[in-house]
Chimera marker file (.cmm) of the C-alpha trace (Angstrom):
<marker_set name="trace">
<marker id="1" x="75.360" y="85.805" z="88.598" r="1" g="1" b="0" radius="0.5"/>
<marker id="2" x="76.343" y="82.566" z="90.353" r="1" g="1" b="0" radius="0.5"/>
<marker id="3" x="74.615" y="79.381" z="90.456" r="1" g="1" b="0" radius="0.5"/>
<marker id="4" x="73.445" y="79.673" z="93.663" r="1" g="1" b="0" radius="0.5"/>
<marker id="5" x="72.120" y="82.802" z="93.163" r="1" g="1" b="0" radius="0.5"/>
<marker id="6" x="70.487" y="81.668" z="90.255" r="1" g="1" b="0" radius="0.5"/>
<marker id="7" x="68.864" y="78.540" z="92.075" r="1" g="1" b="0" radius="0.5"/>
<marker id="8" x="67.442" y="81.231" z="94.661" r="1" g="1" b="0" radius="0.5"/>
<marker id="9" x="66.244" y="83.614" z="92.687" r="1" g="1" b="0" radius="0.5"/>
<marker id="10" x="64.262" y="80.341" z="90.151" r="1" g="1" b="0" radius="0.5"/>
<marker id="11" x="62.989" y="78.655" z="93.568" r="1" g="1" b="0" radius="0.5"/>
<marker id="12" x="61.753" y="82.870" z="94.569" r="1" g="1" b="0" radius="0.5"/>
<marker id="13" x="59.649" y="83.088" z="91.210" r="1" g="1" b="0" radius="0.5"/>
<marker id="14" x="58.613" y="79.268" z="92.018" r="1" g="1" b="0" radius="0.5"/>
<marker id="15" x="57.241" y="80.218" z="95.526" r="1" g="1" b="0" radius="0.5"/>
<marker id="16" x="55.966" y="83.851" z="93.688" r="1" g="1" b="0" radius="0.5"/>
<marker id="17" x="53.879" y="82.975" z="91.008" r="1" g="1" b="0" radius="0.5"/>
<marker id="18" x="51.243" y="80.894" z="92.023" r="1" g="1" b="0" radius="0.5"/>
<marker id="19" x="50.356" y="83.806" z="94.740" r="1" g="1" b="0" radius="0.5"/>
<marker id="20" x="50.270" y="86.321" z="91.607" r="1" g="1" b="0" radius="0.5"/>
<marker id="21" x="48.408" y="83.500" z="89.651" r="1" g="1" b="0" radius="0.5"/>
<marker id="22" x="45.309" y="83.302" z="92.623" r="1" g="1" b="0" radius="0.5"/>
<marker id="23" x="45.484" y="87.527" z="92.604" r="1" g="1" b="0" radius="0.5"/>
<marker id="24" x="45.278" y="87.950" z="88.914" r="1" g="1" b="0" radius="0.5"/>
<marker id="25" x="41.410" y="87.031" z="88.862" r="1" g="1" b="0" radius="0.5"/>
<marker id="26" x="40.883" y="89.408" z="91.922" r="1" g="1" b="0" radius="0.5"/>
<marker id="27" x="43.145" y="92.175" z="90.589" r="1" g="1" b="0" radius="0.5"/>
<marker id="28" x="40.775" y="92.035" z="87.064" r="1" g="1" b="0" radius="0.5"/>
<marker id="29" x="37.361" y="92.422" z="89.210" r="1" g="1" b="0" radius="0.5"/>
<marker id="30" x="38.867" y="95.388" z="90.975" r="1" g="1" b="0" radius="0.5"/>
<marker id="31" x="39.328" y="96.935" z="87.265" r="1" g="1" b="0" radius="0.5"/>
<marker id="32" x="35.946" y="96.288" z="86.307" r="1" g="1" b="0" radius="0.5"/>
<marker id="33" x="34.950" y="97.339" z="89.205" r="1" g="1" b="0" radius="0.5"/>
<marker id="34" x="36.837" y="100.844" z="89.360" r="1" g="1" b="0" radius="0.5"/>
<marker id="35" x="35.714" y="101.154" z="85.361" r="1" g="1" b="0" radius="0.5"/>
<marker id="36" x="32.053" y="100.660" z="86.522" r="1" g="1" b="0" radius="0.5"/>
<marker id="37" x="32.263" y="103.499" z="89.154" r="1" g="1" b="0" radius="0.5"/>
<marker id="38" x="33.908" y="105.876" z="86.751" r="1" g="1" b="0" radius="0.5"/>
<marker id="39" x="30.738" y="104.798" z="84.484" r="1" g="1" b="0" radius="0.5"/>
<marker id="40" x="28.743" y="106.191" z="87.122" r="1" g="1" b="0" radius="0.5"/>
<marker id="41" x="30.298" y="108.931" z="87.844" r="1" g="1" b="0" radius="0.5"/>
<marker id="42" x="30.437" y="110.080" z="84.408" r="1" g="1" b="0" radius="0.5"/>
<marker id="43" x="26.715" y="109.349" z="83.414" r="1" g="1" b="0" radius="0.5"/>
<marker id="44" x="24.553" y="108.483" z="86.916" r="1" g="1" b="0" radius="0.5"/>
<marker id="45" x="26.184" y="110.985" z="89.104" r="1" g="1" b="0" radius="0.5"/>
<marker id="46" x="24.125" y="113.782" z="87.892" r="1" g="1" b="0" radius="0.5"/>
<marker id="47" x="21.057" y="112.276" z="88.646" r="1" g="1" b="0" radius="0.5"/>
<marker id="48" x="21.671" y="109.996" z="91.744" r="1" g="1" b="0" radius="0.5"/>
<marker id="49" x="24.452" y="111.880" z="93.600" r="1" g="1" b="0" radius="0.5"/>
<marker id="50" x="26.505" y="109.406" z="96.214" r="1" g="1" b="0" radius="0.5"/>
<marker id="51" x="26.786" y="105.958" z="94.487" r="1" g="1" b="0" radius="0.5"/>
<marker id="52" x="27.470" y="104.442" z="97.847" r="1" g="1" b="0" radius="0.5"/>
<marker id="53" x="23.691" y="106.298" z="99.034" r="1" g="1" b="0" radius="0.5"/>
<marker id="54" x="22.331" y="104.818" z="95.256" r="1" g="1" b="0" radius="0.5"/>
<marker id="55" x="23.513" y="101.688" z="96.102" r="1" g="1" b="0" radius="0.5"/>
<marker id="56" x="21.952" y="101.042" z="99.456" r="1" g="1" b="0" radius="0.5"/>
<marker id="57" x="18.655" y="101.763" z="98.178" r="1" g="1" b="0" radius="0.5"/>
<marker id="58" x="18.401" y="98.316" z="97.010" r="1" g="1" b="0" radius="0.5"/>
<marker id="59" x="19.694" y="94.768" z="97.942" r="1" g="1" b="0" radius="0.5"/>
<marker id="60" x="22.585" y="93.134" z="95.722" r="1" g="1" b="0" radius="0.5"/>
<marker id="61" x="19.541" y="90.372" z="95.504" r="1" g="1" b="0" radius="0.5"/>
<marker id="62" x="17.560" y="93.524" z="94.230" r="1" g="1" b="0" radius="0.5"/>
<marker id="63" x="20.092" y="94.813" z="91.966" r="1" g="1" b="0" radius="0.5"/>
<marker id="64" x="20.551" y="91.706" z="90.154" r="1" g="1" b="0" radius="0.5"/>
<marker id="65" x="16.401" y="91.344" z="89.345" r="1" g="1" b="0" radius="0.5"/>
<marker id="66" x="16.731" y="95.057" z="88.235" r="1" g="1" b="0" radius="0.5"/>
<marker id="67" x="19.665" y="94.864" z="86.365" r="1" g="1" b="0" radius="0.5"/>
<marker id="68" x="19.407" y="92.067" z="83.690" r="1" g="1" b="0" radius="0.5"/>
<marker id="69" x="21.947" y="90.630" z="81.502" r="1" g="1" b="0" radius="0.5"/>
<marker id="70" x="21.304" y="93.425" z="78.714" r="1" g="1" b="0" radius="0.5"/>
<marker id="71" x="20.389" y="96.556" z="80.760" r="1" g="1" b="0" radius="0.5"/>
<marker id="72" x="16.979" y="96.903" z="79.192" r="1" g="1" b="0" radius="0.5"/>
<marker id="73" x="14.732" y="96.824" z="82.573" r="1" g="1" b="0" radius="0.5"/>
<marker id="74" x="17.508" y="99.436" z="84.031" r="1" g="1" b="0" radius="0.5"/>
<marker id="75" x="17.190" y="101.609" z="80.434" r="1" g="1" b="0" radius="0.5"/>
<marker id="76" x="12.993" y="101.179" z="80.889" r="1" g="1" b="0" radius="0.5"/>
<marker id="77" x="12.964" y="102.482" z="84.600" r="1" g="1" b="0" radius="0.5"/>
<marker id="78" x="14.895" y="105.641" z="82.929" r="1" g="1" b="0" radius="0.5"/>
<marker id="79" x="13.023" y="106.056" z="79.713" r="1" g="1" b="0" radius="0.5"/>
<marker id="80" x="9.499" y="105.836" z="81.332" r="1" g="1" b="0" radius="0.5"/>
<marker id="81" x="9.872" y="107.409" z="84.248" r="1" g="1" b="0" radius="0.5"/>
<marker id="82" x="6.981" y="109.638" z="85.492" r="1" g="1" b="0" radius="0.5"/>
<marker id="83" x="7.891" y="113.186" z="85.006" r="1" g="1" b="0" radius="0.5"/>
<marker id="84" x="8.153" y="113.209" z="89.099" r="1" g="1" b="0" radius="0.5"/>
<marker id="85" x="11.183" y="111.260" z="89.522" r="1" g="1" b="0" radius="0.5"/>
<marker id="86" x="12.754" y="112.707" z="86.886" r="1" g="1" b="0" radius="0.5"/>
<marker id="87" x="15.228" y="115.945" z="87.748" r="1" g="1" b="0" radius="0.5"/>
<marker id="88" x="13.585" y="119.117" z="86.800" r="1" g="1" b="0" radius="0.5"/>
<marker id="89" x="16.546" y="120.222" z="84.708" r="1" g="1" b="0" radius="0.5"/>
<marker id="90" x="15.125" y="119.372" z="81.202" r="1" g="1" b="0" radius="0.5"/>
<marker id="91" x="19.351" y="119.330" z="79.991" r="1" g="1" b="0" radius="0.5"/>
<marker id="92" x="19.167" y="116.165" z="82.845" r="1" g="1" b="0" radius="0.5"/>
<marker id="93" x="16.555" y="114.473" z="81.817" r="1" g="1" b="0" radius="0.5"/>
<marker id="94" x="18.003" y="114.820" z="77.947" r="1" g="1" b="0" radius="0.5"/>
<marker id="95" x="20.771" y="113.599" z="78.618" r="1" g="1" b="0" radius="0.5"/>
<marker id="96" x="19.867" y="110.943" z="80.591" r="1" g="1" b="0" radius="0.5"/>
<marker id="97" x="17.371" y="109.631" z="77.713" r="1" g="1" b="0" radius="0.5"/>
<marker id="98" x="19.951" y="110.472" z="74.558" r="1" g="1" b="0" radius="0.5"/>
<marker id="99" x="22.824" y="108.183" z="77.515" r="1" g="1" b="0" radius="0.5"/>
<marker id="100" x="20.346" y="104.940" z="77.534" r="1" g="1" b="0" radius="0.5"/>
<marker id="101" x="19.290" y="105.567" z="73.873" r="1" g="1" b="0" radius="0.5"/>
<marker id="102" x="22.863" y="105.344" z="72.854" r="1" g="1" b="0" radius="0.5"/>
<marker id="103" x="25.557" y="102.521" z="71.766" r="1" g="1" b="0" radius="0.5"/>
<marker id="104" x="27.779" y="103.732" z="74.359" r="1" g="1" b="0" radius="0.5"/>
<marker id="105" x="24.979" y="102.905" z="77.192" r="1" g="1" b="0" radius="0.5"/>
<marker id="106" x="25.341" y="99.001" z="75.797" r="1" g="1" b="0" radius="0.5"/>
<marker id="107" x="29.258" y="99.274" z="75.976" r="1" g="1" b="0" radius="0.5"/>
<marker id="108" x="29.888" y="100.555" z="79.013" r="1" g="1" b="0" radius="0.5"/>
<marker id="109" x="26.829" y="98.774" z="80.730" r="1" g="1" b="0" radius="0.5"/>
<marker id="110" x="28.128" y="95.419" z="81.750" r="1" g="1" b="0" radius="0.5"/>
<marker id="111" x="31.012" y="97.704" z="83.897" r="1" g="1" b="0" radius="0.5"/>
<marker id="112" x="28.401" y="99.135" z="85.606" r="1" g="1" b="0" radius="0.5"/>
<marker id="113" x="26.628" y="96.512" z="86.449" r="1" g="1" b="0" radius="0.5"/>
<marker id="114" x="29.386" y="94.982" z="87.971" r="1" g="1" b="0" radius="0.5"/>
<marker id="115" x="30.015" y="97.861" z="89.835" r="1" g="1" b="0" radius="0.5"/>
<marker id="116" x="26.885" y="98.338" z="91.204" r="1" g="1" b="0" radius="0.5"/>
<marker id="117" x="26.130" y="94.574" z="92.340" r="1" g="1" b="0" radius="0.5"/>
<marker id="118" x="29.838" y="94.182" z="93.955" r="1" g="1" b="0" radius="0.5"/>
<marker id="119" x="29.140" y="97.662" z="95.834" r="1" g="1" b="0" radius="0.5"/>
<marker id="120" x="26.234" y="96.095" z="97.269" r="1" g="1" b="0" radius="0.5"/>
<marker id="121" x="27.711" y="92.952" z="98.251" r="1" g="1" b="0" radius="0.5"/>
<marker id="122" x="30.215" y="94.732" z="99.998" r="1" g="1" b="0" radius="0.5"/>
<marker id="123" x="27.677" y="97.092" z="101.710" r="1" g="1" b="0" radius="0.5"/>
<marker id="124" x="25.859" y="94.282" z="103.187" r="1" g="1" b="0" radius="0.5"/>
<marker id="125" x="29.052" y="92.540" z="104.223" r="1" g="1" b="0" radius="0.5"/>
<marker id="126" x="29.989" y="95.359" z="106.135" r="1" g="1" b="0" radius="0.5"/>
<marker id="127" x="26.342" y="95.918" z="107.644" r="1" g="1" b="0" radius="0.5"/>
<marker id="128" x="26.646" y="91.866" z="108.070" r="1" g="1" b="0" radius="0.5"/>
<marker id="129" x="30.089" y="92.343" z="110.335" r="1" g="1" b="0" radius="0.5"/>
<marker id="130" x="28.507" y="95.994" z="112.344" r="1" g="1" b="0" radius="0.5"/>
<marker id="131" x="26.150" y="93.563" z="113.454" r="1" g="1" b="0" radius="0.5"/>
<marker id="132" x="28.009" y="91.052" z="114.774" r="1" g="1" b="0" radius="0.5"/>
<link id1="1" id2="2" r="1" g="1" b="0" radius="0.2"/>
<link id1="2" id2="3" r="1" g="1" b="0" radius="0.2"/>
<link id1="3" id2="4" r="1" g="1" b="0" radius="0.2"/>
<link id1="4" id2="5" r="1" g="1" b="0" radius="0.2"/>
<link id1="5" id2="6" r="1" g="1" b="0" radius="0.2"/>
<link id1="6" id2="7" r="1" g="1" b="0" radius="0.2"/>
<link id1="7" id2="8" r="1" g="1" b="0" radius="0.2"/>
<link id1="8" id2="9" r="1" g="1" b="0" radius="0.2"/>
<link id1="9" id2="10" r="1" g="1" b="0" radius="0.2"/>
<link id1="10" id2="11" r="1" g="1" b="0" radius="0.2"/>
<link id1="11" id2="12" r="1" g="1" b="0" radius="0.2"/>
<link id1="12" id2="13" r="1" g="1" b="0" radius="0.2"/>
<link id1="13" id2="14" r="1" g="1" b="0" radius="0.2"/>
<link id1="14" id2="15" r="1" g="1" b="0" radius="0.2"/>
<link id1="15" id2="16" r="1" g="1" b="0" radius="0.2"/>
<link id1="16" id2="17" r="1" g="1" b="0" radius="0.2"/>
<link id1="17" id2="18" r="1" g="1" b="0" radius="0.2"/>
<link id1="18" id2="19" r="1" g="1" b="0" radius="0.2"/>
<link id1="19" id2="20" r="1" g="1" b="0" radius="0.2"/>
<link id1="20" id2="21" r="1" g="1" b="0" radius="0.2"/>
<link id1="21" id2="22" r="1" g="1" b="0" radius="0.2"/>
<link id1="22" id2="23" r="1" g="1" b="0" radius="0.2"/>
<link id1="23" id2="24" r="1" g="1" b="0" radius="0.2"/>
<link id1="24" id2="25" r="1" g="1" b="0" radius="0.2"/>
<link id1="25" id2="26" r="1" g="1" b="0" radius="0.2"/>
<link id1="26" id2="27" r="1" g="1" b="0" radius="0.2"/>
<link id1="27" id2="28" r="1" g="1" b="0" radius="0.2"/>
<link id1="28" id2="29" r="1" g="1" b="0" radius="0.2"/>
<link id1="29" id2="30" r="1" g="1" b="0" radius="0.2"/>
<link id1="30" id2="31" r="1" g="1" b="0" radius="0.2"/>
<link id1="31" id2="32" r="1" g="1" b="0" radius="0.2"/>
<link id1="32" id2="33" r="1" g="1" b="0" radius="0.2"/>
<link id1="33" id2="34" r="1" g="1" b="0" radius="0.2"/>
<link id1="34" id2="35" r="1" g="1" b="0" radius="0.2"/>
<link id1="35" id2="36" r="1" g="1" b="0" radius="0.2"/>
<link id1="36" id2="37" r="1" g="1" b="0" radius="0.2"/>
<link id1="37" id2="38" r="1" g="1" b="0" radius="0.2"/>
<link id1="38" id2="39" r="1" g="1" b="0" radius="0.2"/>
<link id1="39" id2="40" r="1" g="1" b="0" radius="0.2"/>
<link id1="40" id2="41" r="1" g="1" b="0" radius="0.2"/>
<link id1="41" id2="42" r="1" g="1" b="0" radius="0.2"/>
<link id1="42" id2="43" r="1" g="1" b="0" radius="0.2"/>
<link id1="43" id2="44" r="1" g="1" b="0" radius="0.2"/>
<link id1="44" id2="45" r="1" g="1" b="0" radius="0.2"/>
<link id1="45" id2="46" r="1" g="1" b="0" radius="0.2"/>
<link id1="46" id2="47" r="1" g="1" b="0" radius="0.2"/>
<link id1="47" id2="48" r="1" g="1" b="0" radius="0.2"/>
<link id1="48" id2="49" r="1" g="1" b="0" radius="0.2"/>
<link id1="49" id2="50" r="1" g="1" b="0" radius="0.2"/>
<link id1="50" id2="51" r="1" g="1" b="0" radius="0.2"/>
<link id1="51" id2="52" r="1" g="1" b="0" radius="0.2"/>
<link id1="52" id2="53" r="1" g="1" b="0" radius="0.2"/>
<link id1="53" id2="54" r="1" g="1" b="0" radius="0.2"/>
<link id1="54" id2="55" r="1" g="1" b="0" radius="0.2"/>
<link id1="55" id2="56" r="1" g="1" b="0" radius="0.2"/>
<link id1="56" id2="57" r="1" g="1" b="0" radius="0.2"/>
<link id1="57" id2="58" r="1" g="1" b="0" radius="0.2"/>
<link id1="58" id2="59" r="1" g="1" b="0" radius="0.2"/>
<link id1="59" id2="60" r="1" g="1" b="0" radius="0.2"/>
<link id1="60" id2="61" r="1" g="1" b="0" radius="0.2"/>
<link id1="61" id2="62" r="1" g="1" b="0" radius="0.2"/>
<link id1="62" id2="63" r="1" g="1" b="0" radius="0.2"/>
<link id1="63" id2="64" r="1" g="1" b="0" radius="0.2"/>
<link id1="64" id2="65" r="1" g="1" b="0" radius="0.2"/>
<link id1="65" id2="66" r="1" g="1" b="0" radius="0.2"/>
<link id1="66" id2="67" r="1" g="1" b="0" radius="0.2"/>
<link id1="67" id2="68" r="1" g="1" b="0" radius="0.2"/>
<link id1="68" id2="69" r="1" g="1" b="0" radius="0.2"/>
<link id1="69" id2="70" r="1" g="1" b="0" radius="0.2"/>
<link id1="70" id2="71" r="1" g="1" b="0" radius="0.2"/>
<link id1="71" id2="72" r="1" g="1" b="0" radius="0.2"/>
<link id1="72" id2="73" r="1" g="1" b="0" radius="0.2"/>
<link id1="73" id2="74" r="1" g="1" b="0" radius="0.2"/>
<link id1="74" id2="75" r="1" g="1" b="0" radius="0.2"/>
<link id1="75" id2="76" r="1" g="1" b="0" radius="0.2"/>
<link id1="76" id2="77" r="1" g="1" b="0" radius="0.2"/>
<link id1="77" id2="78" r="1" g="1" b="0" radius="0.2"/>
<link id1="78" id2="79" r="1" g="1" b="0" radius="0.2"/>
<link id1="79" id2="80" r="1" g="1" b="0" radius="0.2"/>
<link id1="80" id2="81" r="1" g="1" b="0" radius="0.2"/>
<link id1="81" id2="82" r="1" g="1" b="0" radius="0.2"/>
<link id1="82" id2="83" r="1" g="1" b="0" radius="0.2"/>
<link id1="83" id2="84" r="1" g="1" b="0" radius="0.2"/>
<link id1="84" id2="85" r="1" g="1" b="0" radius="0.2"/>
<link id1="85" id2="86" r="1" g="1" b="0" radius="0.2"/>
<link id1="86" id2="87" r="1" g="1" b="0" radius="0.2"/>
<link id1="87" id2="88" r="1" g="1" b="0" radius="0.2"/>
<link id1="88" id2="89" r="1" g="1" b="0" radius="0.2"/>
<link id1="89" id2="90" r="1" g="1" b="0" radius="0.2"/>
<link id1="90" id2="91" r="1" g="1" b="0" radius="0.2"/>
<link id1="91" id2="92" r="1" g="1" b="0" radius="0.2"/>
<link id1="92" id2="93" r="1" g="1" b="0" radius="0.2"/>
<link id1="93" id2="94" r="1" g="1" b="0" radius="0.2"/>
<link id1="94" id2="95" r="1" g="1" b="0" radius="0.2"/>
<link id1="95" id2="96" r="1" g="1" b="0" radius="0.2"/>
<link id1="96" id2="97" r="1" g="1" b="0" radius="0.2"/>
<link id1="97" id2="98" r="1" g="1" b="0" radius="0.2"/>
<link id1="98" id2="99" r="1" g="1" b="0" radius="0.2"/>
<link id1="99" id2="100" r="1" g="1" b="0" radius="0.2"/>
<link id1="100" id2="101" r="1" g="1" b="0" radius="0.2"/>
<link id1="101" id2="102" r="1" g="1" b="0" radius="0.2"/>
<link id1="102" id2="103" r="1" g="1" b="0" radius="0.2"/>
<link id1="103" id2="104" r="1" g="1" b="0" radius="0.2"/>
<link id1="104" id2="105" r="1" g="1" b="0" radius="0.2"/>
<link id1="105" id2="106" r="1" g="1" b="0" radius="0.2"/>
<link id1="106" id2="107" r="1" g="1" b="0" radius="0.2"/>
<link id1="107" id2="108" r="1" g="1" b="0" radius="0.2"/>
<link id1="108" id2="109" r="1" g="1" b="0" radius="0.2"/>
<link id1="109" id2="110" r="1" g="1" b="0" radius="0.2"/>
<link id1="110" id2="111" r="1" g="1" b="0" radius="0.2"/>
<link id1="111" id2="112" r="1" g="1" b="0" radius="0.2"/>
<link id1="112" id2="113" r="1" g="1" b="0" radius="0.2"/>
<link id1="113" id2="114" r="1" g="1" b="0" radius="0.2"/>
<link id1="114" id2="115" r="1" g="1" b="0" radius="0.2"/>
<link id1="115" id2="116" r="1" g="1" b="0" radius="0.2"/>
<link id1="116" id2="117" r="1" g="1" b="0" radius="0.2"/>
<link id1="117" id2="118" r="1" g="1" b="0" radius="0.2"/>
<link id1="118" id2="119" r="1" g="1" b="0" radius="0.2"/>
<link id1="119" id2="120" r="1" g="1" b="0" radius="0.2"/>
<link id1="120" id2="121" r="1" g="1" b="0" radius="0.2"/>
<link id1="121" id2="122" r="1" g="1" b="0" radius="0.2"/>
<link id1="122" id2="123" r="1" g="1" b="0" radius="0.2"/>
<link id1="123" id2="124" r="1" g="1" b="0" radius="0.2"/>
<link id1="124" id2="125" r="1" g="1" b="0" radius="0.2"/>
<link id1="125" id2="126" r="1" g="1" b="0" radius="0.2"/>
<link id1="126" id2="127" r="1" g="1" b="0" radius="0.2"/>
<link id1="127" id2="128" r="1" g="1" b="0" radius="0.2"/>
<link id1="128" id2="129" r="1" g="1" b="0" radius="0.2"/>
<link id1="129" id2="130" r="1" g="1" b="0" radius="0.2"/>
<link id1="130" id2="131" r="1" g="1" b="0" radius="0.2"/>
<link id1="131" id2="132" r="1" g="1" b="0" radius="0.2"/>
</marker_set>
């Protein structure tokens, strides 16, 4: 390779790499994001059907009162709920309880959290622009 070539391709990367630097926080919150949905998918799905319908239910202002930094007001609403808003299915409602009861509900909680409150954000954003 010649010099010149090299010059071009060092002043490319130059130019380059403070675009990839500003995406590489944005890129990250897409991940969390995406792991968050597949969190619901996996465990809320069952339950709640549509997570973009689950979403709207509530404001992202909502969201954020009802799910606190640890989960427990979200694990509460699940654990006590009257036996009406709780699915029929007994293997549901089981499953659901042993899911918030477990370790794996505090791992994988702060994903969907995120996922939840960005969805929201982005809901209302879009209402925000329809109604413009």
């Amino acid at each position: 390779m010649s010099i010149k070539n090299k010059s071009i391709l060092g002043a490319k990367i130059s130019y380059l790499l403070p675009g990839f630097l500003f995406l590489l926080p944005l890129s990250l919150g897409a991940i969390s994001t995406f792991k968050g949905q597949l969190v619901y998918l996996k465990e809320c799905r069952v339950c709640h059907l549509s997570s973009r319908i689950f979403v709207q239910t509530h404001s992202s202002a909502e969201w954020e009162k009802i799910l606190d930094a640890e989960g427990v007001r979200l694990s509460d609403i699940h654990l006590n709920a009257e036996e009406k808003h709780v699915n029929s299915k007994d293997r549901v409602r089981k499953s659901s309880h042993k899911h918030f009861k477990s370790e794996n509900y505090n791992k994988k909680y702060p994903k969907l959290r995120d996922f939840i409150i960005e969805t929201a954000k982005k809901n209302e954003a879009i209402d925000a622009n329809y109604r413009e």
